[in-house]
N, CA and C of each residue as an Amber inpcrd file, in Angstrom:
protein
   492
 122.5730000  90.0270000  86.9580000 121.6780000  90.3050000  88.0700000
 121.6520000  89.1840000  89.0950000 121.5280000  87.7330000  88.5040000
 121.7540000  86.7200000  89.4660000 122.7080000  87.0150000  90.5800000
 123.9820000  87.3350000  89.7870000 125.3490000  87.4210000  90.7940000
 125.1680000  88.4030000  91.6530000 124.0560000  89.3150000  91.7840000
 123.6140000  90.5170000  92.4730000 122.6050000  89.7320000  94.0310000
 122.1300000  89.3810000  93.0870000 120.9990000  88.5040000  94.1110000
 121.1140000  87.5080000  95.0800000 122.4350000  86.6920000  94.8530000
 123.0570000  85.6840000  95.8220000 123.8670000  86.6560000  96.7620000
 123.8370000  87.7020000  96.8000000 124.2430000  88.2010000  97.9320000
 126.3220000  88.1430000  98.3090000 126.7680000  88.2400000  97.1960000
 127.9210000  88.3140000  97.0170000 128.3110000  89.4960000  97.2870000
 129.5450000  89.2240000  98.1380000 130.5420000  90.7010000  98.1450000
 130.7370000  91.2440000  97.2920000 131.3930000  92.5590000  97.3830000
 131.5640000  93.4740000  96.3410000 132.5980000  92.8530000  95.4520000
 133.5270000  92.7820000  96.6990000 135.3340000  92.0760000  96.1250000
 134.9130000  90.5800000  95.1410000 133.8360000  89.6290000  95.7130000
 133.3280000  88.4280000  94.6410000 132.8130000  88.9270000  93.6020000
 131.7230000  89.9280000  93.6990000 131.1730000  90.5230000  92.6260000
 132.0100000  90.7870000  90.7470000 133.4280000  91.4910000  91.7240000
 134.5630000  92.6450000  91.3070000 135.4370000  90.8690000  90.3440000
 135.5030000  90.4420000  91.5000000 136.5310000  89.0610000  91.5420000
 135.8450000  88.3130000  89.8960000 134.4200000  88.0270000  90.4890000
 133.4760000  87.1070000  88.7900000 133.5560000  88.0920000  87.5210000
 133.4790000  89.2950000  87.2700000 133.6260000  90.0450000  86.1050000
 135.0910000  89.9330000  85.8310000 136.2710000  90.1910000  86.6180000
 137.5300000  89.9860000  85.8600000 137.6930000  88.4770000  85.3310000
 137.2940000  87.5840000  85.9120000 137.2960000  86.5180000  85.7200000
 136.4780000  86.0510000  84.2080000 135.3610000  86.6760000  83.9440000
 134.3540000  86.1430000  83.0680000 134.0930000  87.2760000  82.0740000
 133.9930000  88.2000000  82.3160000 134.0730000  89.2930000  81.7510000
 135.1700000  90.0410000  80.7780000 135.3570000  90.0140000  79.6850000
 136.9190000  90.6690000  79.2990000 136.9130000  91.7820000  78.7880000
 137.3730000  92.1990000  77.4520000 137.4250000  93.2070000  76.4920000
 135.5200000  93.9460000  76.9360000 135.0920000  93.5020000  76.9990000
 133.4770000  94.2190000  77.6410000 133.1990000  95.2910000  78.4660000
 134.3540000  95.2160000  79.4530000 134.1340000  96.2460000  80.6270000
 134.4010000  97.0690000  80.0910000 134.9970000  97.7530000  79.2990000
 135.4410000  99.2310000  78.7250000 134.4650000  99.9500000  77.6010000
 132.8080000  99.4600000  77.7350000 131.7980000  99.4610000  76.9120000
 130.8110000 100.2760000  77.0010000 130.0820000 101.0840000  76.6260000
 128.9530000 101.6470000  77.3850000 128.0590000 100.8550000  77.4540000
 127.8420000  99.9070000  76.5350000 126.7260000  98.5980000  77.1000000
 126.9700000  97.9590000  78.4690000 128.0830000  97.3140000  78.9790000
 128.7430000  96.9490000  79.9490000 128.3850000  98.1350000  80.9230000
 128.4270000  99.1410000  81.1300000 128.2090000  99.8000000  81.9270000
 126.5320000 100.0920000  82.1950000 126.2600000 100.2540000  81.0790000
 124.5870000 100.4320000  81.3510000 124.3250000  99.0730000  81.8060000
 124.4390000  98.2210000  81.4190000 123.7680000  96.6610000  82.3440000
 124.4330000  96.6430000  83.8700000 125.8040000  97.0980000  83.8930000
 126.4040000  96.7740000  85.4360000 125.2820000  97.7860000  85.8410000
 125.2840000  99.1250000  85.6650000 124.6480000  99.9770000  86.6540000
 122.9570000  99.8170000  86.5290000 122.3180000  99.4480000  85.8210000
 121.0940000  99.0590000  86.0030000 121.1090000  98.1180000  86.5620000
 121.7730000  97.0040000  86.8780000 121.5430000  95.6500000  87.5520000
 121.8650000  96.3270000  89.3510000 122.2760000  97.2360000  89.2630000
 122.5170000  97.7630000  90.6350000 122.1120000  98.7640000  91.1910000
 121.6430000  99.1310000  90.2650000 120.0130000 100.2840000  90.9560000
 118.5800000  99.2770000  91.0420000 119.0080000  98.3040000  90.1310000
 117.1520000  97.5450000  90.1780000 117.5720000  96.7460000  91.2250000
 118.8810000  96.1850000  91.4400000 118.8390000  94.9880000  92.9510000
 118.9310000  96.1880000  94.0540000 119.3530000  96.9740000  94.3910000
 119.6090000  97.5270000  95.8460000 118.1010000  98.4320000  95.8360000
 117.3590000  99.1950000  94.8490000 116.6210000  99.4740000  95.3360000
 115.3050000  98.6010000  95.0780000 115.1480000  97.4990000  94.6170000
 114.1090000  95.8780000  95.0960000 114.3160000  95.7510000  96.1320000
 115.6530000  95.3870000  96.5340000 116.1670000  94.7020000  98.3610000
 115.9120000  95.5450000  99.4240000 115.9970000  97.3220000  98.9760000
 115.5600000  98.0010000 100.0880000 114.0630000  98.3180000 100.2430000
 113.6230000  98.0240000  98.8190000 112.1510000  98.2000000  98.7980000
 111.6910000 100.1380000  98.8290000 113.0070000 100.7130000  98.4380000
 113.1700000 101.9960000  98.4160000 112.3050000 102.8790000  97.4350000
 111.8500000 101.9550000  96.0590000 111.3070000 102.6760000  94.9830000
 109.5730000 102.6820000  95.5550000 109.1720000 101.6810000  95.7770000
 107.6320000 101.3200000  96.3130000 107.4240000 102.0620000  97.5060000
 108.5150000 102.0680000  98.8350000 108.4300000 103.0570000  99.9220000
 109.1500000 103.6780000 100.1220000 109.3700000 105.1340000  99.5200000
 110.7020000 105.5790000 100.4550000 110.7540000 105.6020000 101.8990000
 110.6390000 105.0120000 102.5480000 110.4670000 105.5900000 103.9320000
 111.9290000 105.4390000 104.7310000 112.0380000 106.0140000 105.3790000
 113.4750000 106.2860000 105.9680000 114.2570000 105.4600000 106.0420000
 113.6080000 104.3650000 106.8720000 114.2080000 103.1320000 106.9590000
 114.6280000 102.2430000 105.8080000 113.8670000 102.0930000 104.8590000
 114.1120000 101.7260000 103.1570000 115.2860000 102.0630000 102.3650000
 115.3900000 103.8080000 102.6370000 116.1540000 104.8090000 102.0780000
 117.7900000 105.0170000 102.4750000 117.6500000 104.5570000 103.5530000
 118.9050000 104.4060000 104.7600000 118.7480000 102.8240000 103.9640000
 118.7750000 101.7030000 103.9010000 119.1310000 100.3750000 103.6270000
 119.5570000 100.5610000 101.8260000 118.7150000 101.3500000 101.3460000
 119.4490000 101.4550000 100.0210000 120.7350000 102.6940000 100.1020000
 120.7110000 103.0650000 101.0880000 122.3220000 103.5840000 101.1020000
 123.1180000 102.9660000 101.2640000 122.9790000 102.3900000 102.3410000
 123.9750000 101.1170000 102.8730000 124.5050000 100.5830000 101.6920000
 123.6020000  99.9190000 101.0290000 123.9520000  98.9570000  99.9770000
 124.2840000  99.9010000  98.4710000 123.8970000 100.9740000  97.9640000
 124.3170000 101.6600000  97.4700000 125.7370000 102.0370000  97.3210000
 126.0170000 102.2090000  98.6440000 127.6070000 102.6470000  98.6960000
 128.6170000 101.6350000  98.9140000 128.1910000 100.1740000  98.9580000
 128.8600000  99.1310000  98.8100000 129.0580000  98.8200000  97.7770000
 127.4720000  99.1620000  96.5710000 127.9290000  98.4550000  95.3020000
 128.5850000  99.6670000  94.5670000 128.8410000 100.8420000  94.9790000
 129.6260000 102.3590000  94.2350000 130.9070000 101.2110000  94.1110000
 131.6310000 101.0550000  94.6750000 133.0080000 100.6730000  94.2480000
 133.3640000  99.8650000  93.1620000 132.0730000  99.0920000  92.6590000
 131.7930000  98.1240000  91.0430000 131.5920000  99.1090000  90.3360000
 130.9770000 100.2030000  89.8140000 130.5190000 101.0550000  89.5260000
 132.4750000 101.6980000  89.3200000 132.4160000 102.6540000  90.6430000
 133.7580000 102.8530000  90.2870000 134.9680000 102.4330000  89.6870000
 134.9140000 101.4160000  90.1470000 136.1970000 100.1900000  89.1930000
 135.9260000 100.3350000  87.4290000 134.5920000  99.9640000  86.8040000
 134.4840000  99.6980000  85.9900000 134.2520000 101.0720000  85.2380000
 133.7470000 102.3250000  85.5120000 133.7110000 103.6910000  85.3960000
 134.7590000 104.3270000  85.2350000 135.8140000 103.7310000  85.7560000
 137.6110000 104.7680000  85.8060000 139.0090000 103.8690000  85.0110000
 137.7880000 103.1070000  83.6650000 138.9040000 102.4340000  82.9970000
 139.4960000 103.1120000  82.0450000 141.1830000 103.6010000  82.0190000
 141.3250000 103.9510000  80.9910000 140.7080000 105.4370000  80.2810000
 141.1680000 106.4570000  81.1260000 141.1090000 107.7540000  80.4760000
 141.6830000 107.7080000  78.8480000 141.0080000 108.8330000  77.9400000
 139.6960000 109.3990000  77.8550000 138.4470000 108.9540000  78.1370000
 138.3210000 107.7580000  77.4240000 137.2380000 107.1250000  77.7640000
 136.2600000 106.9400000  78.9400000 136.7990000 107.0990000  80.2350000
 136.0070000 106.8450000  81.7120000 135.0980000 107.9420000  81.8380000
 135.5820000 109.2900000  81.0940000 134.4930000 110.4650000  81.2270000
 132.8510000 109.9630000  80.1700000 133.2860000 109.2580000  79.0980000
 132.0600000 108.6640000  78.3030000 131.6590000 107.1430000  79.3510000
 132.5030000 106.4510000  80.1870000 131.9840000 105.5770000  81.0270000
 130.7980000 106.0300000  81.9010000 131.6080000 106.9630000  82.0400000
 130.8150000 107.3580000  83.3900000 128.9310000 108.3170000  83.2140000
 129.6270000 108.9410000  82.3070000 128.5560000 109.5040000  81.3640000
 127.5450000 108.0890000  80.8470000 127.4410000 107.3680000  80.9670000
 126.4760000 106.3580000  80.8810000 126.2160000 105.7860000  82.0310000
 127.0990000 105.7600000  83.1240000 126.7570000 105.2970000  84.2690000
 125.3500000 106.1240000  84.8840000 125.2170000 107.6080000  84.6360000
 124.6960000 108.4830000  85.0660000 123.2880000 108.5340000  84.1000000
 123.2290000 107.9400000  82.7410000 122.4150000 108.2160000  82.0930000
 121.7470000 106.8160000  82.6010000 121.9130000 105.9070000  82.7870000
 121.8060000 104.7770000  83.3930000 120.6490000 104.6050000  84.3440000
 121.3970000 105.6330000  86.0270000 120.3960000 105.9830000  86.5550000
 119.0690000 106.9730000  86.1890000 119.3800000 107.8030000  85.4940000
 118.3490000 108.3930000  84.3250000 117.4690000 107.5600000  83.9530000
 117.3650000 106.6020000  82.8080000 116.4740000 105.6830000  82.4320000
 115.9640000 104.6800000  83.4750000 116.8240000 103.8730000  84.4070000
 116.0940000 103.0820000  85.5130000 114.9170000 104.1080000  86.2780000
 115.4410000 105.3440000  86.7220000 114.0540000 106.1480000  87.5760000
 113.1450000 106.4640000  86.4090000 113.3470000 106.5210000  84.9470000
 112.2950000 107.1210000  84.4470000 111.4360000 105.5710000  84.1780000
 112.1730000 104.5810000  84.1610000 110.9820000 103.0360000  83.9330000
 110.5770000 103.1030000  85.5140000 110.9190000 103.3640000  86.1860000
 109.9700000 103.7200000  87.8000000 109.0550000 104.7090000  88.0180000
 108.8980000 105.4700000  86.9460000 108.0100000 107.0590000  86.8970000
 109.0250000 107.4840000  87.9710000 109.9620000 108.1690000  88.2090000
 111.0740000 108.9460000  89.1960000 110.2910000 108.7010000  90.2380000
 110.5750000 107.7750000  91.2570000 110.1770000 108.0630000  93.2060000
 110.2270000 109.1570000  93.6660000 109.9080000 109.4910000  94.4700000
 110.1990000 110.7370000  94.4270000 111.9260000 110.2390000  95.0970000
 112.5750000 111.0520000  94.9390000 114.1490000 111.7960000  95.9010000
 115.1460000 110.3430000  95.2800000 114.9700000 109.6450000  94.2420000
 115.3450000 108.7400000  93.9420000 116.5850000 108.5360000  93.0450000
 116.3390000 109.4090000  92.3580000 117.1200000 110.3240000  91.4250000
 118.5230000 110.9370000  91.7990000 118.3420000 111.9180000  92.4260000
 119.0600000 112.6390000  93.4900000 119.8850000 111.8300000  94.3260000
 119.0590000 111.2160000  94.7520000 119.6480000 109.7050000  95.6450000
 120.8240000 108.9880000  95.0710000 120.9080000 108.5130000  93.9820000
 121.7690000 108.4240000  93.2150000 122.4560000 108.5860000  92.8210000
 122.5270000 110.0620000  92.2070000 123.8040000 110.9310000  91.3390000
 124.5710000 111.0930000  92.8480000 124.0690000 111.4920000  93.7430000
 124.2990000 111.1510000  94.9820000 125.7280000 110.2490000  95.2300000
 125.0110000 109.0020000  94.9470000 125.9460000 107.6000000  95.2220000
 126.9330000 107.6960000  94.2400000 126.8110000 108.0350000  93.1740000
 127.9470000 108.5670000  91.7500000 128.7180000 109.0390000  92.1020000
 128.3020000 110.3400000  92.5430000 129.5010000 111.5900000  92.7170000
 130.1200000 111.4340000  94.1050000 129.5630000 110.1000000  95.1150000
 130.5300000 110.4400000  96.5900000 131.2330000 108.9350000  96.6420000
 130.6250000 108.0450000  95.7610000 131.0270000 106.5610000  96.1390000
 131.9830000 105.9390000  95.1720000 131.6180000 106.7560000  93.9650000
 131.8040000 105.9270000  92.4340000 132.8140000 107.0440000  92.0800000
 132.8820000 108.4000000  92.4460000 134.2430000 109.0700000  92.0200000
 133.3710000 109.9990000  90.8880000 132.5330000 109.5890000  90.5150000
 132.3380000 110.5190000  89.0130000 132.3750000 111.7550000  89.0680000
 133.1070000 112.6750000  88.8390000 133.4100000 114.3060000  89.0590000
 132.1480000 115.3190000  88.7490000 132.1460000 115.8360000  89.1880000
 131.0670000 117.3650000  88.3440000 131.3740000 117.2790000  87.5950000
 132.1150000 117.3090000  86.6350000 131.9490000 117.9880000  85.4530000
 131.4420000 117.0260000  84.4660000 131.5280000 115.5910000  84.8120000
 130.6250000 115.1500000  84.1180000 129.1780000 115.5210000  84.4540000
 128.6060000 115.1010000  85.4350000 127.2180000 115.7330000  85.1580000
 127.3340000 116.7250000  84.6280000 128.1210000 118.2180000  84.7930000
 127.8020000 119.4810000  83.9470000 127.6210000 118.5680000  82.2230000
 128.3270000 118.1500000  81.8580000 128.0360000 117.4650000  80.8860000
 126.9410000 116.4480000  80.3610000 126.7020000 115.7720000  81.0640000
 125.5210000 115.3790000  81.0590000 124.0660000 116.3680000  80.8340000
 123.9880000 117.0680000  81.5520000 122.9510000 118.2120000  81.8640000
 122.8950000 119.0760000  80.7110000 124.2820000 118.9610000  79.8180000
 124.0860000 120.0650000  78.7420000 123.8610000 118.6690000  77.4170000
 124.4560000 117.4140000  77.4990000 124.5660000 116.6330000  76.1890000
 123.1560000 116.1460000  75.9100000 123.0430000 115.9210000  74.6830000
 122.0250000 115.1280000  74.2380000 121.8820000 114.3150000  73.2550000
 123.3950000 114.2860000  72.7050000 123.6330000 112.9230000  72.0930000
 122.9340000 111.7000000  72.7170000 123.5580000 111.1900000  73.4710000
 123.6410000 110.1010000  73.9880000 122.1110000 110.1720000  75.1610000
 122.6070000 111.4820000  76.3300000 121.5020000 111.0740000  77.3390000
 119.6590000 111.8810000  77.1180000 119.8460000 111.6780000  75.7720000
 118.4690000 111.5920000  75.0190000 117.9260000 110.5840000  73.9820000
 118.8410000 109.5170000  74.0050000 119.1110000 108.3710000  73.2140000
 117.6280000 107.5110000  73.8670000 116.9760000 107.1290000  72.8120000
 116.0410000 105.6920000  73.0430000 115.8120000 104.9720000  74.5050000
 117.4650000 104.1940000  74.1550000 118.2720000 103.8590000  75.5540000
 118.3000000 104.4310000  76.8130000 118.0320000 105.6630000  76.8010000
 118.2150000 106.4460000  78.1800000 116.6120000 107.2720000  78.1900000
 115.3740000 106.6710000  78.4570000 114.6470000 107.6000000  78.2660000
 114.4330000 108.5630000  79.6750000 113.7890000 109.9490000  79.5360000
 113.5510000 110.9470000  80.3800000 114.1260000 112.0020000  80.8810000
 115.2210000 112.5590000  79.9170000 116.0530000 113.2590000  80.3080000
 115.2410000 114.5970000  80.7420000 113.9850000 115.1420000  80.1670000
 113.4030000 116.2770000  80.5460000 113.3590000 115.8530000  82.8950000
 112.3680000 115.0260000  82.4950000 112.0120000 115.4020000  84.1620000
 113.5220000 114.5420000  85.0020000 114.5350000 114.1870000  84.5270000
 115.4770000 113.8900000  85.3810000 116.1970000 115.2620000  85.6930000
 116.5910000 116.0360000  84.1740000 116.9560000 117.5980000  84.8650000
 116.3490000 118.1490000  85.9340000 114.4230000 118.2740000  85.8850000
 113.9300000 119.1560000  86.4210000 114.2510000 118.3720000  88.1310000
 114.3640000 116.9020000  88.3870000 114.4730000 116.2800000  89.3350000
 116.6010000 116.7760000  90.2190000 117.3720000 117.1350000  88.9310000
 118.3990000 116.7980000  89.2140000 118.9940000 118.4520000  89.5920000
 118.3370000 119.2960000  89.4440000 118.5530000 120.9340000  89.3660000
 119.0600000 121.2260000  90.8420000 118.4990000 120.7170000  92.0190000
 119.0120000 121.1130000  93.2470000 120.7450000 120.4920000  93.4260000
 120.7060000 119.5480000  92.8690000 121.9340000 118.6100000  92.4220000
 123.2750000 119.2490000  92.2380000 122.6730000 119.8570000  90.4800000
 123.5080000 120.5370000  90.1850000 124.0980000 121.7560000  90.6020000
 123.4290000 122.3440000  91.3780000 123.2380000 123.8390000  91.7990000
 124.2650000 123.1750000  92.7050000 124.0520000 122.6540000  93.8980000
 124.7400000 122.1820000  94.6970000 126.4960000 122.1310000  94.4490000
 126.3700000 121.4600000  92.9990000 127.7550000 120.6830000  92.8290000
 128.6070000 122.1410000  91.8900000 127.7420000 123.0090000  91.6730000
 128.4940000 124.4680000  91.4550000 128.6260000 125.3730000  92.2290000
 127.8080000 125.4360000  92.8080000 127.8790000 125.9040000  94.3810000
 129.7600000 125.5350000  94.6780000 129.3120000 124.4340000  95.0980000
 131.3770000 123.3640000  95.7850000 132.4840000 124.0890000  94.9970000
 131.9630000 123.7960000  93.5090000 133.1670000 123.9430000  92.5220000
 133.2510000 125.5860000  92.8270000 132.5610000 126.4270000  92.5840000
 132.7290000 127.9840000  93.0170000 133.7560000 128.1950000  94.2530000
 133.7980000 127.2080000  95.1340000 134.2990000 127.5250000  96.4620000
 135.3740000 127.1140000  96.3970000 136.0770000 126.6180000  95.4240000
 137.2300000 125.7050000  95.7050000 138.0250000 126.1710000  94.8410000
């Protein structure tokens, strides 16, 4: 989180984990700490969870879609596996909005930044939305009201897939 907070580029960010980081990145622990350390710094810095207000919401995009490409990098290691990466990346944001009581549009906001910044496909969320191994785990609490939060989401992202 430090390395979040000094205000480092993505590419420094990207640059200190290959560097310090090894056999780890290909972890679902590793992934749940990268992506919680980057939903709790961008939405602290935008001040997005306390106000959504436009202006807040727009600054945690900004920065949202700067830090998607850490997210992505470390999410698309090494198929089979990146579909269970990523699948924690997502459960991730799950548990950070449910220790926030869900903001409102916060949620959404997110899977959001996943599926346009970070690469993560539909069909993981379809997966997600149906599993409960994992994104009903201790670790990930709130999967009830993240569905009921994430339903326009999904609809959406079958909606696309129908059309294509």
């Amino acid at each position: 989180p430090r390395l979040l907070e000094e205000s480092k580029s993505t590419t420094d960010i990207m640059k200190w984990i290959s560097e310090n980081v090894t056999s780890e990145v290909e972890t679902p622990q590793f992934i749940r700490a990268l992506t919680g350390s980057i939903i709790k710094h961008v939405t602290t810095a935008a001040n997005s969870a306390k106000e959504p207000t436009e202006a807040n919401e727009k600054a945690e995009e900004t920065m949202a879609k700067d830090r998607g490409a850490i997210i992505k990098k470390y999410t698309n290691i090494g198929a089979p596996k990146e579909k269970g990466l990523q699948l924690h990346a997502i459960c991730s944001i799950q548990g950070y909005c449910n220790s926030q009581a869900f903001p409102s549009g916060m949620l959404v906001r997110w899977f959001e930044y996943l599926y346009e910044e970070a690469d993560i496909p539909e069909e993981v969320f379809f997966d997600w939305e149906t599993e409960t191994a994992i994104s009903k785990s201790a670790i990930y609490a709130g999967k009830g009201a993240a569905l009921q939060q994430a339903k326009t989401f999904l609809d959406m992202l079958r909606e696309e897939s129908e059309e294509e």
